[in-house]
C-alpha positions as CSV (number, residue, x, y, z in Angstrom):
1,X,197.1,141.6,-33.9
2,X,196.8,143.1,-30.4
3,X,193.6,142.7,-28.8
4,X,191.4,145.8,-27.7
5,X,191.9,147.1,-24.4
6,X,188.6,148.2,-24.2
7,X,187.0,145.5,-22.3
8,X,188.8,143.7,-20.2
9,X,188.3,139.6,-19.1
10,X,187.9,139.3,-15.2
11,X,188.6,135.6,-14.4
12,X,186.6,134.0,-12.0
13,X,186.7,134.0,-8.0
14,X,189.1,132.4,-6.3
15,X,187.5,130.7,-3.3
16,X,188.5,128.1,-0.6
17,X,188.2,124.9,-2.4
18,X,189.9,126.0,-5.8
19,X,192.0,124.4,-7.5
20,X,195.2,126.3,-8.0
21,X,197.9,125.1,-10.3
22,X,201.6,125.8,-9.6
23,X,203.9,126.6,-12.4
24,X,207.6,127.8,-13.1
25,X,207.7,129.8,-16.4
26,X,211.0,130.9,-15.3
27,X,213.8,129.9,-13.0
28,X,213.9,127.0,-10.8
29,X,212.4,127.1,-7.7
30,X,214.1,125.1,-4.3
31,X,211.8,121.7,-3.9
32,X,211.5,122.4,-0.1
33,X,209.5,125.9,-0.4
34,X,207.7,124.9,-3.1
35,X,206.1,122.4,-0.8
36,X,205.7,124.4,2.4
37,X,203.9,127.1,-0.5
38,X,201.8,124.3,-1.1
39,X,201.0,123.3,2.2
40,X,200.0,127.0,3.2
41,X,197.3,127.0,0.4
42,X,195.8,124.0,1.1
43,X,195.8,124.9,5.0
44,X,193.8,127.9,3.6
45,X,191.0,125.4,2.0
46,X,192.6,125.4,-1.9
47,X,193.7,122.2,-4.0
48,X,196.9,122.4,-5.6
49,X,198.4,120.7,-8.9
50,X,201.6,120.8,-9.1
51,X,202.7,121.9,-12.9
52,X,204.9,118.1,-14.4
53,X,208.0,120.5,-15.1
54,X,207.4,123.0,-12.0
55,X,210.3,121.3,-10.2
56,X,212.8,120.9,-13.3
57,X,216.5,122.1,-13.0
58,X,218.3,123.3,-15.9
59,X,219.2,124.1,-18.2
60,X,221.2,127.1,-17.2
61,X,219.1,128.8,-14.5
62,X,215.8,127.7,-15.9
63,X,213.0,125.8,-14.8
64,X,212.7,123.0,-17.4
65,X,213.6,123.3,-21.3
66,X,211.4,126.4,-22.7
67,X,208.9,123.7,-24.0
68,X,208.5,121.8,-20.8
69,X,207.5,125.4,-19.7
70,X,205.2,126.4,-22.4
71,X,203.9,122.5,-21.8
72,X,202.9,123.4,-18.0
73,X,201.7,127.3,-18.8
74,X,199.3,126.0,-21.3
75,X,198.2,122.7,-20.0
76,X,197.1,125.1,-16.6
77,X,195.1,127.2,-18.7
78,X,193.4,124.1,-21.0
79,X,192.7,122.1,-17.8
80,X,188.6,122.6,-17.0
81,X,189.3,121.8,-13.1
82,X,191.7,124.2,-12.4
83,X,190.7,127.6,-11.1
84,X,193.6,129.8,-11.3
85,X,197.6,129.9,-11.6
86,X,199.9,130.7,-9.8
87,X,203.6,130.8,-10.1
88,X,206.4,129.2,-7.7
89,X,208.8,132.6,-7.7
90,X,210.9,134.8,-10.6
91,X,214.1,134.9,-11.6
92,X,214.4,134.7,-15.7
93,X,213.0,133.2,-18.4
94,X,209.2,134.5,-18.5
95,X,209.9,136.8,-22.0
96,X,211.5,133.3,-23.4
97,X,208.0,132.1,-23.7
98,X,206.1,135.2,-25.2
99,X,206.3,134.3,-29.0
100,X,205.1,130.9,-27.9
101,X,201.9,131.7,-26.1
102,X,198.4,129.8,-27.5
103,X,196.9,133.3,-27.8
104,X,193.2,131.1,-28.6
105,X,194.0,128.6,-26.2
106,X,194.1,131.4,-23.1
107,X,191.4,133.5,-24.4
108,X,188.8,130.7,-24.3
109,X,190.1,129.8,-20.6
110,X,190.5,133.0,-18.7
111,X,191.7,131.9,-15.4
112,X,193.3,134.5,-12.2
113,X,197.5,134.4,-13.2
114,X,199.2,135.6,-9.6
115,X,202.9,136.3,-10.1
116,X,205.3,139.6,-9.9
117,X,209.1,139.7,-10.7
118,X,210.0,138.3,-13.9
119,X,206.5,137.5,-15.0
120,X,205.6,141.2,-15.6
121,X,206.5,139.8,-18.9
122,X,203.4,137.8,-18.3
123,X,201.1,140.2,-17.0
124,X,201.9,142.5,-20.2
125,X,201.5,139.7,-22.4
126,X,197.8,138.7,-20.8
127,X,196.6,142.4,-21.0
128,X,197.7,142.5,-24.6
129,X,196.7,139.8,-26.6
130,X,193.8,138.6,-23.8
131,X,192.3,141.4,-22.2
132,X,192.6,139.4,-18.4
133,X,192.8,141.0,-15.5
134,X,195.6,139.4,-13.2
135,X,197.0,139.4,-9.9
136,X,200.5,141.1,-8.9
137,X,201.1,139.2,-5.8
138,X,202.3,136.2,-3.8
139,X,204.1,133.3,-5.6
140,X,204.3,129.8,-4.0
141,X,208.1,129.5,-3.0
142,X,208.8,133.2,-2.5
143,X,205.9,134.4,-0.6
144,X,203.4,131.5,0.4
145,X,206.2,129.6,2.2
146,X,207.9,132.2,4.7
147,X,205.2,132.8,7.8
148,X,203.6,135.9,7.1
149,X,205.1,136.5,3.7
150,X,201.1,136.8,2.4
151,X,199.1,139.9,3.2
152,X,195.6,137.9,3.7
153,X,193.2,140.9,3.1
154,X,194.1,142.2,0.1
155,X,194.7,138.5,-0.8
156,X,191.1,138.0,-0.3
157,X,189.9,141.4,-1.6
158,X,191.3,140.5,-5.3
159,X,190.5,137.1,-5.5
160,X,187.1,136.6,-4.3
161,X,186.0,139.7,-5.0
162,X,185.3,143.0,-3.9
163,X,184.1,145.9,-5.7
164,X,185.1,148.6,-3.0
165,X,188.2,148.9,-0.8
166,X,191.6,150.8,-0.3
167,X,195.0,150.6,0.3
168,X,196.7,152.9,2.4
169,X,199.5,154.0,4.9
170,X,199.1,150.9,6.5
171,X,200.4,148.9,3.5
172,X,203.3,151.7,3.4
173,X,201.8,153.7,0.8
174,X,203.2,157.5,1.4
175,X,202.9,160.6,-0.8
176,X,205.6,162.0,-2.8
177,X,203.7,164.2,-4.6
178,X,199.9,165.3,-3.9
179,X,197.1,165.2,-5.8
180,X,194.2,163.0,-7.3
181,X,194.0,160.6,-10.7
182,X,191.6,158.4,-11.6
183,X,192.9,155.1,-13.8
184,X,193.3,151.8,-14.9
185,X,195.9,150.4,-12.3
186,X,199.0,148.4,-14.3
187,X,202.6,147.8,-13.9
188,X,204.7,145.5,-12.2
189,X,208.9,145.1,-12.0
190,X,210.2,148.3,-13.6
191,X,212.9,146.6,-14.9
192,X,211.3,143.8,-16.9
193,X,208.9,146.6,-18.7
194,X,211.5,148.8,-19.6
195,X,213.4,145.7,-21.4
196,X,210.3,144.9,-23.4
197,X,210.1,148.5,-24.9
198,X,210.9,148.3,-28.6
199,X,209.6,145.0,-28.8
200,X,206.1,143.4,-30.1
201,X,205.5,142.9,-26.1
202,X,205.8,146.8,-24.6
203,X,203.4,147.2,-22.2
204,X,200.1,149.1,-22.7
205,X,200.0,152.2,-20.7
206,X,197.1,153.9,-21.7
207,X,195.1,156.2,-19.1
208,X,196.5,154.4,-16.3
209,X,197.6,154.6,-12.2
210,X,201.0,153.1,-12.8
211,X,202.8,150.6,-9.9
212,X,206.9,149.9,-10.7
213,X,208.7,147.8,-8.0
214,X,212.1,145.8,-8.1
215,X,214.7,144.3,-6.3
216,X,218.6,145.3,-6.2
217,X,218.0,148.7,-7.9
218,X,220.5,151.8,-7.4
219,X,219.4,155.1,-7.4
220,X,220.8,156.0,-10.7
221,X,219.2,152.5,-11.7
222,X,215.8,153.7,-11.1
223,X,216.3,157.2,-12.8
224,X,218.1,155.3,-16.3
225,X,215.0,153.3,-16.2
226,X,212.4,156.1,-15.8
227,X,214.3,158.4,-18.5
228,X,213.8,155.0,-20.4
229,X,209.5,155.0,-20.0
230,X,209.6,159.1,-20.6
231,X,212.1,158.8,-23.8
232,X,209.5,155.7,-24.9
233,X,205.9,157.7,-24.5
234,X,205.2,155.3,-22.0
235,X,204.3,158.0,-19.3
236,X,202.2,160.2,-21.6
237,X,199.9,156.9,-20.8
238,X,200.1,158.0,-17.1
239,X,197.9,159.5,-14.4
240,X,199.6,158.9,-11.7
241,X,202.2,156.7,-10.5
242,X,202.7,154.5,-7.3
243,X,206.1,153.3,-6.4
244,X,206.9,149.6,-4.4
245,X,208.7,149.3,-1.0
246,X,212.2,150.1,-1.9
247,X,213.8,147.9,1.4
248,X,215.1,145.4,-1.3
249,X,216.7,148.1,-3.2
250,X,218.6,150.7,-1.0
251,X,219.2,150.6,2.9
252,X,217.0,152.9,5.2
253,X,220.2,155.5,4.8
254,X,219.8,155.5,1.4
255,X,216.2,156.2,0.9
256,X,216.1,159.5,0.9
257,X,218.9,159.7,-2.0
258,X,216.7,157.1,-3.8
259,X,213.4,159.3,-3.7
260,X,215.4,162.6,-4.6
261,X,217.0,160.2,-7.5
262,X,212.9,159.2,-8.6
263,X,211.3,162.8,-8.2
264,X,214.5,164.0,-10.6
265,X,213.8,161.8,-13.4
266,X,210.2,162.4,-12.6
267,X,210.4,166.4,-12.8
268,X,208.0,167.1,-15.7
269,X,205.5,164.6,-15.2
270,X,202.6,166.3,-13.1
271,X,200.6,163.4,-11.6
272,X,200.7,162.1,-8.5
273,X,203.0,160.3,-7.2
274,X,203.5,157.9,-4.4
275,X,206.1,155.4,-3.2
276,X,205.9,152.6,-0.1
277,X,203.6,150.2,-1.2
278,X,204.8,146.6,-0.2
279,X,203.8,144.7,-3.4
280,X,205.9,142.1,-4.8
281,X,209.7,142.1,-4.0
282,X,209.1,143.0,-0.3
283,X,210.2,141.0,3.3
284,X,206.8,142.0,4.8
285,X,203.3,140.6,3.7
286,X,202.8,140.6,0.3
287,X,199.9,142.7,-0.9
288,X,198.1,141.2,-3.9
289,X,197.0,143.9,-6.5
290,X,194.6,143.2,-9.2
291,X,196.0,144.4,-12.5
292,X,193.6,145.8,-15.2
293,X,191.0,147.4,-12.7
294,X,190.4,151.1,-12.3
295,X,191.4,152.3,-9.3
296,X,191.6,156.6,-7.7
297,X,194.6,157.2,-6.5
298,X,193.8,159.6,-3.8
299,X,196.9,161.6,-2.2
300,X,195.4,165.1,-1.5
301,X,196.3,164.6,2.3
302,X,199.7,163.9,2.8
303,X,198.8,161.6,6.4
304,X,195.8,159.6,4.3
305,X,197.1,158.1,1.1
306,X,194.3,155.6,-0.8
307,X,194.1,153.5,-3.3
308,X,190.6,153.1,-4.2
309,X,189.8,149.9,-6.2
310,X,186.2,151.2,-7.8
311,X,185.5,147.5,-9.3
312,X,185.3,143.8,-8.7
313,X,188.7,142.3,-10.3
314,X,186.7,139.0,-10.4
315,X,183.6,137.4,-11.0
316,X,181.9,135.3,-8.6
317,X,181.0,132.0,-9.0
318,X,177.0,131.7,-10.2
C-alpha cells in the first residue's frame, strides 16, 4: 500500500563532516570522475564510502547485476554512520530496482538521496512508499567532478537547512507565463515520469509546483510527453509548472521553436509557467532542489521570477 503524502520525512542535515555514501543504481560510471567527485566532497569537509558495486561494469550498460545494486542502495540506507546518498550519475537501470526496494528498511533510516536523471524513478519511489523529502541535484561523476559543475548556495540551502530563500533569474529562471501558485515542489526528468505512468510507480502529483528537465529532447519530444501527463490526470495535480535549462536539448536557434512547442501542448492548463532553471542535466552549476517541500512560485513580474522555498527541507542535527 502507498504511504500517505500527508506528512512528509525530512532527513537530516547534511553538514561538513558527513558521511556520504556513493552509489550507482543505474549505469556505470568512468572510475576516473568518480574519484575526482570524491575528492571534491571531501575537500568540502564530507567523508565518503564508496558503495562495494559503485564501480562495477556490466552487464549491458549497467552498474553491477541488479542485486549488487539493490545490495549497495540498501546497505547505504541500513548503515547507522552514513548521513546521506548520493549517486555517481544516470543513465538506466533505476526503475529495474523499484519492485525490489526494502520499503521498512528505508522508512526506519530516512537519509538525504541527491540524484536527477534516471533516478526520478527514485525520487517517485521515496515520496511514495516513504514520505522523504530528497534532493534533485549534483551526482558524484556528472556534476561533483567537472570545476564548477556544483552550484554551492543552493547546495548548502537544501542540505543544511534553510527555511527561507529563492531562486531566481540568476539561476535562469524566466517567465513563460505570469502569475502566482503556491505548492508542494516535485518532478524531475520528464521523460522517466512519463514512462512510469500506468505503472504501480506513477508519480504523485497532487497540489504541486511541478519542475520537468531532460537531455536530448526535440521539440515534438517534449509536447508527446506533456500530452502524455495531461491524457494521464497528472496535471490536474498541478499549480504551476517550472521548466529546466533546455541547452542539452535544442541549440540557442532552436529555443524559441522549443518554447512555442511547450506553451502548445500547454494551452489549457492556466498556471504559471516558467522555463530556465539549470537543475539537473545542465553544463553550468548545478542547482540542488529539495523535492517534497512547499515552495510559491512567484512570476507576476516578468524581470523578477522567484521560487520561494517556505520550509526547511532538513532537520538539523540536535
Amino acid at each position: 500500500m502507498t504511504a500517505s503524502r500527508n506528512a512528509m520525512v525530512k532527513p537530516a542535515a547534511l553538514r561538513p563532516g558527513a558521511t556520504l555514501a556513493v552509489v550507482s543504481p543505474a549505469s556505470t560510471p568512468k572510475s576516473e570522475l568518480v574519484h575526482q567527485g570524491i575528492g571534491r566532497l571531501q575537500a568540502l569537509g564530507y567523508r565518503t564510502v564508496l558503495g562495494k558495486h559503485a564501480l562495477d561494469r556490466g552487464p549491458l550498460y549497467y552498474a553491477g547485476t541488479l542485486e549488487h545494486r539493490l545490495e549497495d542502495f540498501h546497505a547505504a540506507f541500513s548503515d547507522a554512520s552514513i548521513g546521506g546518498i548520493l549517486c555517481t550519475r544516470g543513465g538506466w537501470g533505476s526503475a529495474e530496482l523499484l519492485p525490489f526496494l526494502d520499503a521498512t528498511l528505508i522508512r526506519a533510516n530516512p537519509k538525504a538521496f541527491i540524484a536527477y536523471s534516471d533516478h526520478t524513478a527514485l525520487h517517485s519511489w521515496l515520496h511514495n512508499e516513504a514520505n522523504l523529502v530528497t534532493f534533485h541535484g549534483p551526482m558524484v561523476a556528472a556534476d561533483f567532478a567537472r570545476e564548477d559543475g556544483v552550484d554551492m548556495a543552493s547546495w548548502r540551502h537544501s542540505v543544511e537547512g534553510d527555511a527561507s530563500w529563492s531562486l531566481g533569474a540568476g539561476d535562469g529562471l524566466r517567465v513563460l507565463r505570469g502569475g502566482v501558485a503556491e505548492g508542494v515542489l516535485e518532478g524531475g526528468c520528464l521523460s522517466i515520469l512519463a514512462e512510469a505512468l500506468g505503472t504501480p510507480f506513477a508519480p504523485h502529483i497532487q497540489d504541486s509546483i511541478l519542475f520537468l528537465e531532460d537531455i536530448g529532447t526535440k521539440p515534438y519530444q517534449w509536447d508527446r510527453m506533456l500530452l502524455h501527463l495531461r491524457y494521464s490526470g497528472v496535471l490536474k495535480g498541478a499549480r504551476g509548472i517550472v521548466f529546466g535549462d533546455m541547452c542539452q536539448c535544442v541549440t540557442d536557434a532552436e529555443n524559441d521553436y522549443l518554447e512555442r512547442a511547450i506553451m502548445h501542448s500547454l494551452r489549457d492548463f492556466d498556471g504559471p509557467i516558467a522555463i530556465g532553471l539549470r537543475s539537473g542535466h545542465v553544463g553550468t552549476p548545478n542547482v540542488t532542489l529539495p523535492l517534497g517541500i512547499p515552495v510559491k512560485l512567484d512570476l507576476a513580474e516578468a524581470g523578477n521570477p522567484q521560487i520561494y522555498f517556505l520550509d526547511s527541507a532538513v532537520i538539523a542535527h540536535l
